[in-house]
N, C-alpha and C positions, 0 to 999 in steps of 0.2 A: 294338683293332679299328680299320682303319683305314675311312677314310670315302670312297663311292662316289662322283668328280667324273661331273657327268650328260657327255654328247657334246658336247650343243652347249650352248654358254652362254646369258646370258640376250638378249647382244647378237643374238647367231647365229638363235635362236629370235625374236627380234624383226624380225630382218630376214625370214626365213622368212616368218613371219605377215605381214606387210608387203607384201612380194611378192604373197604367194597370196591377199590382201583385194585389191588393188589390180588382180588380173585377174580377179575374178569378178567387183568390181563393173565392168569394162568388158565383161565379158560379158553380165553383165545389163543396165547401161543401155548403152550403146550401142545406135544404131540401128540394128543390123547388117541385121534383115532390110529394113527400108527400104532402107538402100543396097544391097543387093543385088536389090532390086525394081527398084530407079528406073536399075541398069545390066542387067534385062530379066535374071537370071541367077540360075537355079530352082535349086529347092535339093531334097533339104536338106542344110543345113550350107555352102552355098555360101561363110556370112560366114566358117564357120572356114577354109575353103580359101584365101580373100583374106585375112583378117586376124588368122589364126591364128596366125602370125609373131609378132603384135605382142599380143595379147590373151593368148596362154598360153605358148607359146614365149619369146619375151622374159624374162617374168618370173622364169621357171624356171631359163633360163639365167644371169641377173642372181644371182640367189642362189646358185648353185651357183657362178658365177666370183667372186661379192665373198667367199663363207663359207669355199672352197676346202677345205672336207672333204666326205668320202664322203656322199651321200644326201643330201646338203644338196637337188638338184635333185630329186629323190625323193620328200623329205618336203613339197617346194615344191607338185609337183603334185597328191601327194593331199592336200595342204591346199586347194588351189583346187576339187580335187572337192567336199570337202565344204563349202566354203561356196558354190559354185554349187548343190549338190541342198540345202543349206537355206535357200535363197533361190526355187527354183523347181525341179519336174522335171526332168531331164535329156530335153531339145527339148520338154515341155510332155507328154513321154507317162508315161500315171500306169496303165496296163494292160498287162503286168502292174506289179503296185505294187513289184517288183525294177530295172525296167527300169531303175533310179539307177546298177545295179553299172556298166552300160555306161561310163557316162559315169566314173567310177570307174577301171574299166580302160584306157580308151580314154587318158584323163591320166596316168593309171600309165605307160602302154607309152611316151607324149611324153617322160614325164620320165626314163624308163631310157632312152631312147636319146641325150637330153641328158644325162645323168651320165654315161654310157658313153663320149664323146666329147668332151663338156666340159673335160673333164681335159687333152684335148690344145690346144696352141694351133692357128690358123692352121685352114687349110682342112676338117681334118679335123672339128675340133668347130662348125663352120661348116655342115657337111654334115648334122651327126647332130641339127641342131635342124630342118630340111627334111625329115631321114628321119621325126625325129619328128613333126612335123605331120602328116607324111603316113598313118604309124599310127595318128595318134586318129581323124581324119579318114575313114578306113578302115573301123576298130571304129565311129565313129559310122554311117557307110551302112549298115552291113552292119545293126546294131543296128535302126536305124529301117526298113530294107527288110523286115526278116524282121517285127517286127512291127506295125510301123502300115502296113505296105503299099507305102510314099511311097518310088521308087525315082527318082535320078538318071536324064535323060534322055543315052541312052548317046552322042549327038552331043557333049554337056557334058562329059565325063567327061573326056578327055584335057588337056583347056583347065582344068578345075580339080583334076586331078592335078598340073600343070606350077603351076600358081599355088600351091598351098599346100605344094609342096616351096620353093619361091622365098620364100616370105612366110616358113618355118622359118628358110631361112637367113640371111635378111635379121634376123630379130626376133633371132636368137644373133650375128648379127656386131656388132648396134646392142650386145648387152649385154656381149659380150668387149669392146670397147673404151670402152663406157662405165668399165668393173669395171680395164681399163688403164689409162683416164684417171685414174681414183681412186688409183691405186698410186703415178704417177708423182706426184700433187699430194703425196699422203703422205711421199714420197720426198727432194721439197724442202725440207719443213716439219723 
């Protein structure tokens, strides 16, 4: 009987974990909504639209270009789901006491659309960490509008549409060439 090798090994899984510890705690501590008070720009979710990029974006893409297998970006973001909602509710709303899936979904959809594109170099996978920002970001308004009320003021909208597509693709071109830089170091050695 031969013996079942798991997908990802223990390094792969370590980086995973790594990753997705490393964006929830800047999700949590970071002062995002202070800076997003102190430049006067309501929310909610204002910070993931600015630094969405760098906070969830980034990391997902990092693992998914250092691991370079399937779902790696995948298993990246539902690992940051579930250490952000066991850390604190998804935007602090505990009614109903499901309201976590959102936040669940909302990183699900960032992270398929960064595996989805990841895969490619250059512009394309460049694109699909912006489109994804732009779907958690999405799922989060829609999630908090329908039920805590707290709707985006529609003058804001297009100005932090255009910002957290920018900040997706900003936070996946910093992680393709950091996850480049690494290849070539290893290349020398």
């Amino acid at each position: 009987m031969t013996e079942k090798k798991a997908y990802f090994d223990v390094y792969e899984l370590g980086m995973i974990a790594l990753c997705a510890f490393a964006s929830a705690m800047l999700n949590t501590y970071l002062p995002i909504k202070t800076f997003t008070e102190y430049l006067s720009i309501p929310g909610p979710a204002a910070g993931m639209a600015l630094l969405g990029g760098f906070i969830f974006v980034f990391w997902v893409a990092l693992a998914h270009a250092i691991i370079k297998k399937r779902y790696a970006g995948i298993v990246t973001s539902l690992l940051i789901a579930s250490f952000c909602l066991l850390i604190a509710p998804w935007y602090g709303v505990v009614s109903p006491i499901w309201f976590g899936v959102y936040g669940v979904i909302a990183l699900l959809s960032m992270g398929i659309f960064v595996e989805l594109t990841g895969a490619k170099s250059g512009f394309r996978g460049v694109i699909g960490g912006g489109i994804g920002n732009l779907a958690c970001l999405g799922i989060t308004w829609v999630a908090i509008g329908v039920h805590a009320g707290v709707w985006v003021p529609p003058k804001y909208v297009p100005i932090l549409i255009l910002a957290a597509f920018i900040s997706g693709c900003v936070g996946s071109l910093i992680a393709h060439l950091i996850a480049k830089g690494k290849e070539r170091r290893k290349e020398q050695f």
